[in-house]
C-alpha positions as CSV (number, residue, x, y, z in Angstrom):
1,X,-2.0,-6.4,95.0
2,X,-4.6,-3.7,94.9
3,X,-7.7,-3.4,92.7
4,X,-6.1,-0.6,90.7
5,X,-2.2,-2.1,90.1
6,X,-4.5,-6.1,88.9
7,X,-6.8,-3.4,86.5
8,X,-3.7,-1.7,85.4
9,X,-2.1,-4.7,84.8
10,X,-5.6,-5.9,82.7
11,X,-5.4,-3.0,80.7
12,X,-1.7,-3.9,79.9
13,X,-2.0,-7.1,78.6
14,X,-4.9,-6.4,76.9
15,X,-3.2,-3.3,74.8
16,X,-0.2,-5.9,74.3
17,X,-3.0,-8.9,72.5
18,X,-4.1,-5.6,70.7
19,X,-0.6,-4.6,69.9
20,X,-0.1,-8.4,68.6
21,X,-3.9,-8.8,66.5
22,X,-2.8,-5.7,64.8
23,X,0.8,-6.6,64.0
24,X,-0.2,-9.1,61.8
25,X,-2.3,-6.9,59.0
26,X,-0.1,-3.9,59.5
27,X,3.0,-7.0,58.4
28,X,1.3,-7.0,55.6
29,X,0.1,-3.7,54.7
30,X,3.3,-3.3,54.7
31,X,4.2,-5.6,52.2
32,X,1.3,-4.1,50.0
33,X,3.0,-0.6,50.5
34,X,6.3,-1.8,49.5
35,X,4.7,-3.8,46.2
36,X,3.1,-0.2,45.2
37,X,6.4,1.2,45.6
38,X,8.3,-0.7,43.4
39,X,5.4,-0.6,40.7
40,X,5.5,3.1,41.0
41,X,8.8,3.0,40.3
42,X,9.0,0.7,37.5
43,X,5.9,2.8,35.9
44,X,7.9,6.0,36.3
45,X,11.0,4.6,34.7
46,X,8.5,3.4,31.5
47,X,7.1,6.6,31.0
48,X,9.8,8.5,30.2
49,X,11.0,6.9,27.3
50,X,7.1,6.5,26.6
51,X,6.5,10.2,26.6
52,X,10.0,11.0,24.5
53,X,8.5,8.9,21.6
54,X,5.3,10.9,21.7
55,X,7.1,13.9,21.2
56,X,9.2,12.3,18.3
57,X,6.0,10.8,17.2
58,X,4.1,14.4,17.2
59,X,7.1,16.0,15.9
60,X,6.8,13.8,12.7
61,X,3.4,14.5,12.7
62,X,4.0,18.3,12.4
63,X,6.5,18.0,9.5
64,X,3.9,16.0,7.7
65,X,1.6,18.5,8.2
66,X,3.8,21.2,7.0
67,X,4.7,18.8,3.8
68,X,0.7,18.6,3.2
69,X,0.1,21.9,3.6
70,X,3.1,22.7,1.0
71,X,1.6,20.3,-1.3
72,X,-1.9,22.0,-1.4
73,X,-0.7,25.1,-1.9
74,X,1.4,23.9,-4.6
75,X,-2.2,22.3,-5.9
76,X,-3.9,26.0,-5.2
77,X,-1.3,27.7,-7.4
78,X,-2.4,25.0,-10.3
79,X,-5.7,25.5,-9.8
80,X,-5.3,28.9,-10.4
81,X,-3.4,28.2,-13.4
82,X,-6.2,26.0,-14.9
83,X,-8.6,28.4,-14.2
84,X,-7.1,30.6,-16.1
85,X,-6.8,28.7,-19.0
86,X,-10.1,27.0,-18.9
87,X,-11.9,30.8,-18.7
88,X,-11.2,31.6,-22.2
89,X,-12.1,28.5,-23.0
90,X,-15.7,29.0,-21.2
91,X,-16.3,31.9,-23.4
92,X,-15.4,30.5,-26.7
93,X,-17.9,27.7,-25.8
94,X,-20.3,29.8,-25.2
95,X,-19.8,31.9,-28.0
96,X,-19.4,28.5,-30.4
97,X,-23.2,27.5,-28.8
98,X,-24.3,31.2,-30.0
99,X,-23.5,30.8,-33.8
100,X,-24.3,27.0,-33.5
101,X,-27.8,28.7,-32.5
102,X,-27.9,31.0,-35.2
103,X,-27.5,28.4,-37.6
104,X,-29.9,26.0,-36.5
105,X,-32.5,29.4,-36.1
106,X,-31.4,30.3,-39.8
107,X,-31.6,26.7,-40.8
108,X,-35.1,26.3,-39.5
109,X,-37.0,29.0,-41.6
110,X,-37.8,28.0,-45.3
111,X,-35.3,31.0,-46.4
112,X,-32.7,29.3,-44.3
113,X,-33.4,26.0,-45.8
114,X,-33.0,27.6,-49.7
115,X,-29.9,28.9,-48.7
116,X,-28.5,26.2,-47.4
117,X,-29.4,24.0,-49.9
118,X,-28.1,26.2,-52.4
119,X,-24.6,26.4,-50.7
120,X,-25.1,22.6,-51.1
121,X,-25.3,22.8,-54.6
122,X,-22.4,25.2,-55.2
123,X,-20.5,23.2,-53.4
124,X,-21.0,19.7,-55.2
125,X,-20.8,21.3,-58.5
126,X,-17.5,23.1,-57.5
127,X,-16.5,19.7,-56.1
128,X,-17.3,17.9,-59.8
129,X,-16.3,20.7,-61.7
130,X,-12.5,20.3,-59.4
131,X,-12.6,16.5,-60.2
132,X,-12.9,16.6,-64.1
């Protein structure tokens, strides 16, 4: 045998103890590969069903939102309503506070006082004069 056919054959055995070292993590890789696959799979067959009850789930979301946003409009049109009635109502207040201010002022002076105290007296001797 010649130099070159013993390194040829050197070179060959050593790429077949290569071949062999690296037959054992590829083995396994390849069990790794096929573990990722079926959890890939399993995760895709989850999520569909997943995902359909978040559309159900945000399609009853959106119906209540459409019932809330009836019921504050309902609650607007109210509120209209009791502004409406309670504006009137503001004025006559504040027109009730104007002659309750008038008759304190009128009250207050010594005029006011003679002529209320006068009314007072008319008014008892009216009352005795009703009850004999």
């Amino acid at each position: 045998m010649s130099g070159t056919e013993i390194a040829a054959l050197v070179a060959s055995g050593a790429f077949a103890m290569l071949v062999l070292v690296l037959a054992v993590p590829i083995l396994r890789l390849r069990r790794t590969v096929d573990a990722t696959t079926d959890m890939i799979r399993e995760v895709t067959a989850k999520t569909g069903p997943l995902l359909d009850n978040v559309n159900n789930t945000v399609g009853e979301v959106n119906t209540t939102v459409g019932q809330v946003q009836t019921t504050l409009d309902g609650i607007n049109v109210q509120l209209v309503r009791v502004d409406a009635v309670t504006g009137p109502l503001s004025s006559a207040a504040a027109n009730i506070a104007k002659v309750a201010d008038a008759i304190t002022g009128a009250s207050a002076t010594p005029v006011g006082k003679a002529a209320t105290l006068a009314f007072g007296i008319r008014r008892a001797l009216a009352a005795r004069n009703h009850r004999q």
